[in-house]
C-alpha positions as CSV (number, residue, x, y, z in Angstrom):
1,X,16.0,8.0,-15.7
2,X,19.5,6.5,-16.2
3,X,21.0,3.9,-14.4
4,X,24.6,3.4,-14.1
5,X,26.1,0.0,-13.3
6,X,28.4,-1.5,-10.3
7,X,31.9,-2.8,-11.5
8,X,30.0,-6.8,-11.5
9,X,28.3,-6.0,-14.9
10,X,29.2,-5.1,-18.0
11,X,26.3,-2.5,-18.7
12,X,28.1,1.1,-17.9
13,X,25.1,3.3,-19.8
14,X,21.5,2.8,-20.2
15,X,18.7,5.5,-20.4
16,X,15.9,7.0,-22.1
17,X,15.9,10.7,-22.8
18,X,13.8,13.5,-24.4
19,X,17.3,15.9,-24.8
20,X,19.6,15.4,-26.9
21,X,21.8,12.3,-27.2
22,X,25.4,12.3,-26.9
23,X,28.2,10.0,-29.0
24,X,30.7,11.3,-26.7
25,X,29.3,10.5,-23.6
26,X,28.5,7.1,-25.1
27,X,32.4,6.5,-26.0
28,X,33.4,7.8,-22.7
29,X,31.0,5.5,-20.8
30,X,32.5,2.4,-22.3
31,X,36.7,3.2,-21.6
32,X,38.0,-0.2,-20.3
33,X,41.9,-0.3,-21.0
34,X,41.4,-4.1,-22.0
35,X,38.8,-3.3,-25.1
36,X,40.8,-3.4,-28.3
37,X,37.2,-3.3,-29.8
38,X,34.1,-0.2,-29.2
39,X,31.7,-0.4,-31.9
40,X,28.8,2.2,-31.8
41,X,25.7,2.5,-33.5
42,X,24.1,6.1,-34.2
43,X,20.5,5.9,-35.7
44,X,19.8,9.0,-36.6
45,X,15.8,10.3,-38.1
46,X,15.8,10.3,-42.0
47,X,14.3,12.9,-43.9
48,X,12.0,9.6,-46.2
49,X,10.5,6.6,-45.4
50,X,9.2,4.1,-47.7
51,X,9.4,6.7,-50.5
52,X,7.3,9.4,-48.4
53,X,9.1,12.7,-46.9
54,X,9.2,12.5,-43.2
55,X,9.0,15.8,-41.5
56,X,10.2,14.9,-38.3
57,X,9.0,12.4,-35.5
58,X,7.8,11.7,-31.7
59,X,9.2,8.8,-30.0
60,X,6.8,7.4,-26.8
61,X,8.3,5.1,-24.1
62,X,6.2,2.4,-22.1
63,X,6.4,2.9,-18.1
64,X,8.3,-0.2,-18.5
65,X,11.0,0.7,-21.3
66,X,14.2,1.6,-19.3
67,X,13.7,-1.8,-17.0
68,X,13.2,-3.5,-20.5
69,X,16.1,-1.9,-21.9
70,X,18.3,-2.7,-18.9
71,X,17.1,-6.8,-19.8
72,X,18.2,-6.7,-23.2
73,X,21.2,-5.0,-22.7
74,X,22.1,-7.5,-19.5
75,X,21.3,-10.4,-21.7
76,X,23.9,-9.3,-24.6
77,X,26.6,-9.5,-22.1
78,X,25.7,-12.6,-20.8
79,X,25.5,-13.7,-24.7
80,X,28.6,-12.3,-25.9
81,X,32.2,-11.9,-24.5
82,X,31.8,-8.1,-24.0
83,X,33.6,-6.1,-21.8
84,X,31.3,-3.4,-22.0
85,X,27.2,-2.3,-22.9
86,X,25.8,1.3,-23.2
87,X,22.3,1.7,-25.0
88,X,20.5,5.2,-24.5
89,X,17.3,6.0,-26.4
90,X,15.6,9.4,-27.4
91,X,12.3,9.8,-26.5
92,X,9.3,13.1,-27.4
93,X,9.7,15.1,-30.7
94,X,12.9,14.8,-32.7
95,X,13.8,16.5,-36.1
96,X,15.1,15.4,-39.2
97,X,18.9,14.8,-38.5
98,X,18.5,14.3,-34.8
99,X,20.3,11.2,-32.8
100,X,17.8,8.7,-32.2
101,X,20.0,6.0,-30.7
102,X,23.1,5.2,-29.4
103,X,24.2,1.4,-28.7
104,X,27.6,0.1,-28.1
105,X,29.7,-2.3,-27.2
106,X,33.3,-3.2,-26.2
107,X,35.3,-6.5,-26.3
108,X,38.6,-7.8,-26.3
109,X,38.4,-7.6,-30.2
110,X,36.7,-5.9,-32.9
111,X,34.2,-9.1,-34.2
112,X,32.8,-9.8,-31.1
113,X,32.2,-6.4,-30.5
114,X,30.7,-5.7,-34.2
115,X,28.2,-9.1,-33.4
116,X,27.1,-7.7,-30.1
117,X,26.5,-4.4,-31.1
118,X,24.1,-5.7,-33.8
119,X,22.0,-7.9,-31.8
120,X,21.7,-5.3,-29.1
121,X,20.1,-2.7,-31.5
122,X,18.0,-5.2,-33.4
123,X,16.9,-6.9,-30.1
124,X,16.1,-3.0,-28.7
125,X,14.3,-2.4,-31.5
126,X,12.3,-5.8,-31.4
127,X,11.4,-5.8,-27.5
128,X,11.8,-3.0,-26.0
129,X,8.4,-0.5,-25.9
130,X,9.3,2.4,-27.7
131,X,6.7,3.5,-30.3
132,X,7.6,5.8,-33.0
133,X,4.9,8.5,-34.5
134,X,6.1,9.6,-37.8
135,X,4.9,13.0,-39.8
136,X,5.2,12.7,-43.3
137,X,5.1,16.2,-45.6
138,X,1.9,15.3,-47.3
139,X,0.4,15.7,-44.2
140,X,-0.2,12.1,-43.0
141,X,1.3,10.4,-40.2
142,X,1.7,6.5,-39.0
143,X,2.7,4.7,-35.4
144,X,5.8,2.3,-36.0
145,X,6.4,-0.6,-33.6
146,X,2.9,-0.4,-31.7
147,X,1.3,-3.8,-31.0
């Protein structure tokens, strides 16, 4: 499902995945000798939410996702002075401790980097269609980010 990107674009890493997620591969994706800044963001799936125990989770990914992805992550380029974009996303059952998401960013200097990298995972999180199903211990569960 990934899709790799031509030397044009700043987008080196974008994908959505039900195995494990990488930092590495992240890191390694974005290695432009000009960056002097990489900022990464990990989310990784707490054990509470809200005040309730989560038992784990299952991530589910429109038919559209990775094309939406792929938008947001083209129009933080365009926005910011990057030199680089990866964003990857987990999707099916994932524990307690497991690596949710990866975005990150590389510029010519540590702020612009930090800036991008911020509005890349909260604009991911706003408009791209992935829906999270959380399983709290009580035995209840509830559907996050579904319309």
């Amino acid at each position: 499902m990934s899709t790799q990107a031509g030397p044009q674009t700043a987008i080196r890493l974008v994908d959505l995945r039900e195995t494990p997620l990488d930092v590495t591969e992240v890191v390694d994706a974005l290695a432009d000798p000009a960056s002097g800044g990489l900022t990464l963001f990990v989310g990784r799936v707490r054990q509470e939410d809200g005040g309730r125990a989560v038992d784990g989770l299952d991530y589910s990914a429109h038919p559209s996702a990775l094309e939406r992805l792929r938008e947001v992550c083209d129009r933080i380029a365009t926005k910011f002075d990057l030199h680089e974009v990866a964003a990857v996303h987990r999707t099916g059952a994932l524990a307690i401790g497991d690596i949710a998401v990866i975005v990150a960013t590389s510029s010519a200097h540590r702020d612009e980097a930090f800036r991008a990298s911020r509005a890349l995972i909260d604009t991911l999180k706003a408009e791209v269609p992935i829906w999270k199903h959380q399983r709290f211990a009580d035995g209840t569960d509830e559907w996050v980010g579904t319309p």
